[in-house]
C-alpha positions in Angstrom: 111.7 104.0 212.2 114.5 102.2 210.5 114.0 98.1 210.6 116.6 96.6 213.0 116.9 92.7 213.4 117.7 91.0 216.7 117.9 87.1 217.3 114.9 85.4 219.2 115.6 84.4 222.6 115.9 80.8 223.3 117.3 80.6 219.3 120.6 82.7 218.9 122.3 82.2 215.6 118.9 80.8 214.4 116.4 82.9 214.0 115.9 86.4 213.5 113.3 89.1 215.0 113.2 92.9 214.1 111.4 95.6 215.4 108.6 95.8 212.6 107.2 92.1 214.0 109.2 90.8 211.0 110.7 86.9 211.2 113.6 85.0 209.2 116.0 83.1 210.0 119.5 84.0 210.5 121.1 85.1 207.3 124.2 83.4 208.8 123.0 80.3 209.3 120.8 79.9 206.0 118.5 76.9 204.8 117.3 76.4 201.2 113.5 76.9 200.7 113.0 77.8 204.5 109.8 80.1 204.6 108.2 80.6 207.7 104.4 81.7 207.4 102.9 84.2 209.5 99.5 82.0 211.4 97.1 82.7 213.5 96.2 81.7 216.4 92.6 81.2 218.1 92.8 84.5 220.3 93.9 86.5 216.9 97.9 86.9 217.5 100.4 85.8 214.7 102.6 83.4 215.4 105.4 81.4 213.3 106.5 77.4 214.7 110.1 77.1 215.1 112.4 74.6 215.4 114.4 74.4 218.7 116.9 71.7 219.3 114.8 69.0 217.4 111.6 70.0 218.8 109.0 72.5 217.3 107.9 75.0 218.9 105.1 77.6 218.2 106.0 81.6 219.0 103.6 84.3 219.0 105.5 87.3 217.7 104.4 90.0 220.0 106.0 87.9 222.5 109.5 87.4 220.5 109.4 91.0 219.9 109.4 92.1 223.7 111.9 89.1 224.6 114.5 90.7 222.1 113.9 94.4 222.5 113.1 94.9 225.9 115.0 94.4 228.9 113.7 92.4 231.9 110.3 90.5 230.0 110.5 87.5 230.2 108.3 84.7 227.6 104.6 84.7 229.2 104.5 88.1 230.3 101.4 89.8 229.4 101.4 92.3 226.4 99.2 95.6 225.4 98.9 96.5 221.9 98.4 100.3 222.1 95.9 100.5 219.2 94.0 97.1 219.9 95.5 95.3 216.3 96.1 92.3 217.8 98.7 92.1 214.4 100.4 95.0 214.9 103.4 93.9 216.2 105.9 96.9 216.0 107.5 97.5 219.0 106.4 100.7 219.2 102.5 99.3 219.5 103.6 96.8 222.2 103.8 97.5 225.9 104.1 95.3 228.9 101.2 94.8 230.7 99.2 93.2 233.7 95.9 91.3 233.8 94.1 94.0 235.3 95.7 96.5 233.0 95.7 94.5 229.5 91.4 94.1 230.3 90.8 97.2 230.8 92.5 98.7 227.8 90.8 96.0 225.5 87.3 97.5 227.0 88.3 100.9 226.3 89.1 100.4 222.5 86.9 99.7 219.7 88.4 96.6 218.8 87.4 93.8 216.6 85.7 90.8 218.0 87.2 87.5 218.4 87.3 84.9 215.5 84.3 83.1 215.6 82.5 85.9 217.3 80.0 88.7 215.8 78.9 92.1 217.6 75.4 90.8 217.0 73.3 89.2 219.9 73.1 85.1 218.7 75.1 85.4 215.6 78.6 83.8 215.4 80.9 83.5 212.1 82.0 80.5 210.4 85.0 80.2 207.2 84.9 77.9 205.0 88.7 77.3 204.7 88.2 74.6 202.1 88.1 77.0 199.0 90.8 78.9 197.4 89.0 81.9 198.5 87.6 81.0 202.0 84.0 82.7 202.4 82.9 83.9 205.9 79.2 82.7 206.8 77.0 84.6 209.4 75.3 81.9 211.6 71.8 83.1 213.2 70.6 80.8 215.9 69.2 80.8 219.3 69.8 78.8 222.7 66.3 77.9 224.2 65.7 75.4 227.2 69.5 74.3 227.0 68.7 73.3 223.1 69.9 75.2 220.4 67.8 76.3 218.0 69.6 77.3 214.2 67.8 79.9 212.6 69.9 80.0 209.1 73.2 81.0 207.8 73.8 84.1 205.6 76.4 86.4 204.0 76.2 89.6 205.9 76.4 89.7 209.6 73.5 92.7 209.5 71.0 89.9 207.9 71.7 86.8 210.3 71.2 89.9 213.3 68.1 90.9 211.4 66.9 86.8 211.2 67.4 86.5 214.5 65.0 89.4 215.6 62.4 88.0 213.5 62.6 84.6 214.4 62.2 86.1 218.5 59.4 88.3 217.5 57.8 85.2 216.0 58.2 82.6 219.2 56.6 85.6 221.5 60.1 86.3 223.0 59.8 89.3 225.8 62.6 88.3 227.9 65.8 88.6 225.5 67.4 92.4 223.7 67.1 92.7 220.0 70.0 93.3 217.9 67.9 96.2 216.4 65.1 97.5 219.1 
């Protein structure tokens, strides 16, 4: 599919959308030593911030995407991505969606988990943004009587899972599932 370009909604002549998920701004309306970084946000979707009549504003991409390729969405509608790649924004991946619709396709695909989140039972991931190669840490800890009680943190998800199976086995724990029965 060849790459066409399209202006964001609510930012003719400004900036520039194609159909790849790729941003710029408007070749016609250029700025020296504008670059506009693909982020992150905290549910996983890229987005770039924007300038809009003096104010910024941050745009998830998905969401420009639709706005400028398909007729009748509108910003805010909800969005499927076909093969769960939450960065995948070619509008080919990208359909419009429902609530209802949008949960039950994320249920049936093997997606990733959520930032912060591990497929482990009591293990959650932290990144230690501060180097110039951030690490990812595997946390192992358990909630007990409202407290929280931190077991350790370690490289690999598999260990912290492993950590936290021990440390149930050792308190006598019946009641909760193992990440490893």
């Amino acid at each position: 599919m060849k790459e066409k370009w399209k202006d964001v909604v609510e930012a003719e002549g400004i900036y520039q959308i194609s159909n790849k998920g790729n941003f710029q701004r408007n070749p016609a309306n250029p700025r020296k030593n504008a670059k506009y970084p693909k982020l992150m946000n905290k549910g996983g979707y890229q987005y770039v911030s924007i300038y809009i009549n003096g104010r910024r504003i941050n745009k998830t991409i998905h969401q420009m995407v639709m706005a400028a390729f398909k007729k009748g969405f509108k910003y805010g509608m909800h969005i499927n991505h076909d093969d769960g790649d939450k960065t995948n924004n070619n509008l080919s991946n990208l359909e419009m969606s429902n609530p209802v619709h949008n949960n039950t396709h994320a249920h049936t695909l093997p997606t990733t988990t959520k930032p912060g989140k591990s497929k482990y039972r009591n293990v959650s991931t932290r990144t230690d943004k501060r180097h110039k190669n951030p690490k990812t840490v595997y946390i192992a800890g358990v909630k007990i009587n409202s407290k929280r009680h931190y077991i350790g943190a370690f490289k690999n998800e598999v260990d912290a899972a492993k950590a936290v199976d021990t440390y149930l086995d050792r308190i006598g724990d019946t009641i909760r599932l193992r990440n490893f029965p």
